[in-house]
Every structure is written in structure tokens, then in C-alpha cells.
C-alpha positions as CSV (number, residue, x, y, z in Angstrom):
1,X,163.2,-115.0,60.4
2,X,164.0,-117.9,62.4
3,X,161.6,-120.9,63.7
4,X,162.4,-122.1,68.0
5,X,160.5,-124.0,69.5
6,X,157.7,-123.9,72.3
7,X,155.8,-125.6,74.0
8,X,151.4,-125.5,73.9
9,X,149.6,-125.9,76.4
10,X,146.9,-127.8,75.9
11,X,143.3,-127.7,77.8
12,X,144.1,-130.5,80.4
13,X,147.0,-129.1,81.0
14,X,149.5,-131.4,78.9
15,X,152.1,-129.2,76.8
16,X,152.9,-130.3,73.0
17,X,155.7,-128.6,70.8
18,X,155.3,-126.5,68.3
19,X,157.3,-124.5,66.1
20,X,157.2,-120.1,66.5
21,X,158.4,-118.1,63.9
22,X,160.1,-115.1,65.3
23,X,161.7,-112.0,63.5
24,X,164.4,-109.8,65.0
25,X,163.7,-106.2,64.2
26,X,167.1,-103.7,63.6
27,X,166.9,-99.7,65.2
28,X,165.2,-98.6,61.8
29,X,162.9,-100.7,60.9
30,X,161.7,-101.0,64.5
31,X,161.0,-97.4,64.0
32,X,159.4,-97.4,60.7
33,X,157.3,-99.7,61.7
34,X,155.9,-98.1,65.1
35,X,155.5,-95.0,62.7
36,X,153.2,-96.8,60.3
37,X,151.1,-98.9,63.3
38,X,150.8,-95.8,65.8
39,X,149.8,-93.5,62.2
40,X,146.8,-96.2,61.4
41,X,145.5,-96.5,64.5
42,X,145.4,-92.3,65.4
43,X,144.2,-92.2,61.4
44,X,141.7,-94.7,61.7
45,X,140.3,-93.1,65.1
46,X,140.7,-89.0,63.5
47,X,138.7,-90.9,60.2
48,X,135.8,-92.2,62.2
49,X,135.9,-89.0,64.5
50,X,134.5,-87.1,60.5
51,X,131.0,-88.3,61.0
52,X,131.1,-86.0,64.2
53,X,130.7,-83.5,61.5
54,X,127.4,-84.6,59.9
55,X,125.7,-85.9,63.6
56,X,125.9,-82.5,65.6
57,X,125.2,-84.6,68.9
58,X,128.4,-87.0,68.4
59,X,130.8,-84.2,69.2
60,X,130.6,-84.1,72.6
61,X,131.6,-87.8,72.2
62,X,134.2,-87.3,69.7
63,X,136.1,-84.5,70.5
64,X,137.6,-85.8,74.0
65,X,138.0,-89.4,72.3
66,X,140.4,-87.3,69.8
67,X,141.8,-85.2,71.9
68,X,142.6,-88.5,74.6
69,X,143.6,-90.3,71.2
70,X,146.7,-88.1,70.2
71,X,147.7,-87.7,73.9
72,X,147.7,-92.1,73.5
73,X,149.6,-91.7,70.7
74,X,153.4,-91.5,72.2
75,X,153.0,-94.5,74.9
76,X,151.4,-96.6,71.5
77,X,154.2,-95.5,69.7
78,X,156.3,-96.2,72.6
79,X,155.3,-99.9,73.0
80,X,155.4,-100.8,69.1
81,X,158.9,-99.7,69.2
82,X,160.1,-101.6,72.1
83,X,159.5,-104.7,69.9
84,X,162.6,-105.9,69.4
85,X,161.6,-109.4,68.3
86,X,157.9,-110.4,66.7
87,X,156.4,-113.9,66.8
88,X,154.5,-114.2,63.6
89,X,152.9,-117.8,63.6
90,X,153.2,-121.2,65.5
91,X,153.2,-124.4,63.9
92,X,151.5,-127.2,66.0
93,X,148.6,-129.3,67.0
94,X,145.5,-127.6,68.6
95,X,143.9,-128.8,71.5
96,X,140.3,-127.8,70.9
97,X,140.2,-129.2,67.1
98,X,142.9,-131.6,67.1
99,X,144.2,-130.3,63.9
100,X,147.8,-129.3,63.0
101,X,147.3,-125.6,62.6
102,X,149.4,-122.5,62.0
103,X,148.4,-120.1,64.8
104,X,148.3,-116.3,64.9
105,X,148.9,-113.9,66.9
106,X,146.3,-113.2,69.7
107,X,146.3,-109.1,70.2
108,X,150.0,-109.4,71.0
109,X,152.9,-109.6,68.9
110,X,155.8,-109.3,71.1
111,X,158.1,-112.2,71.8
112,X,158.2,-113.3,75.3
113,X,158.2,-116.1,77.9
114,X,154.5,-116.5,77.4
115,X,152.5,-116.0,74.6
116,X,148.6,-115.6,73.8
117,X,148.1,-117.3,70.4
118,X,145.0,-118.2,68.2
119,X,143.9,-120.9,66.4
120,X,142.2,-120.1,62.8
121,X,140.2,-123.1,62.7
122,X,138.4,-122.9,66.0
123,X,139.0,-119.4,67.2
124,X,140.0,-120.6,70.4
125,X,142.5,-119.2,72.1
126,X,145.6,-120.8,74.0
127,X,149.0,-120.3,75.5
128,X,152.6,-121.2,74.2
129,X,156.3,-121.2,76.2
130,X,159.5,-120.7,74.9
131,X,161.4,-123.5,76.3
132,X,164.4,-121.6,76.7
């Protein structure tokens, strides 16, 4: 793990740095890891799909959602292993609260140019840059 920094943007527009926390993931653990994500999401969807069982009506809903669920599978399992490098947190001020706050993650965990990140205090949700 390594910290860079970015910039925030801020809601008038005015960028402040902050500090991201990025991790660079080798081949295997890459893989492992888009095993385990794709596997809880397909799980979690098959899991919810049981009550299908007891409420006749539902699986006319259900059994096109699991069917389109484990053809979704590959592209998911595509995308979580083209993540080369992770963002985990930024460090820095946030321009809804005003308070010095370790943002997560906003749906997104991939490193790029432009980030989606949210603040835990507030909830809002803002942008950061890598500055290089």
C-alpha cells in the first residue's frame, strides 16, 4: 500500500489535497479476489432467488433474473479482475462538513484519473484527481 496525492474538488469548484491510499494487486491475488467478489454477488442473488420456492408467483420473476444473473457473471468477473490497482480511502478535508475525514469508496474501487468518493460524516458525495 502506498498513499499519492490528489486533489478534491470542492462544491465551488476550488480543489484541496488530499492523501489516497492505493494498493497494487499481483496476477493471483487479482484473481482470487474477482473469484471471491463475482461468487458473493451470483451467491447473494441465487440466495434471495430461494424464496421463489415458498411464493409460487415470484418465479416468473426469479427465474430470468437467475438465469440473466450467471450469464452477468463473466463480464463481473471480467471487470473485478482488470483491477490492477485499488484506492481504499482518501485522507482530506470535506467540503460539505468542513471536517478532515477519511473518505470511502463511492461504488467504484478502481484507480483512475477521476475518482467518485464518499464522505462518512455527511454522506455526500464528491470527486478527487490524481495530480499526476
Amino acid at each position: 500500500m502506498e498513499d499519492i496525492e490528489v486533489q478534491i474538488s470542492q462544491n465551488s469548484g476550488n480543489m484541496t489535497s488530499g492523501l489516497m491510499t492505493i494498493r497494487k494487486w499481483p496476477l493471483a491475488e487479482r484473481r482470487s479476489r474477482a473469484f471471491k467478489r463475482t461468487f458473493k454477488i451470483v451467491g447473494t442473488v441465487y440466495a434471495c432467488s430461494l424464496v421463489g420456492l415458498f411464493v409460487h408467483i415470484l418465479l416468473l420473476v426469479i427465474l430470468p433474473t437467475l438465469f440473466l444473473t450467471t450469464i452477468a457473471a463473466v463480464p463481473m468477473f471480467m471487470k473485478f479482475l482488470g483491477e490492477e490497482v485499488t484506492f481504499s480511502e482518501v485522507k482530506g478535508p470535506c467540503s460539505y462538513c468542513h471536517k478532515g475525514v477519511k473518505f470511502r469508496p463511492y461504488l467504484d474501487t478502481k484507480f483512475g484519473t477521476e475518482m467518485t468518493i464518499q464522505c462518512p460524516e455527511c454522506g455526500q458525495t464528491t470527486k478527487a484527481f490524481t495530480t499526476a
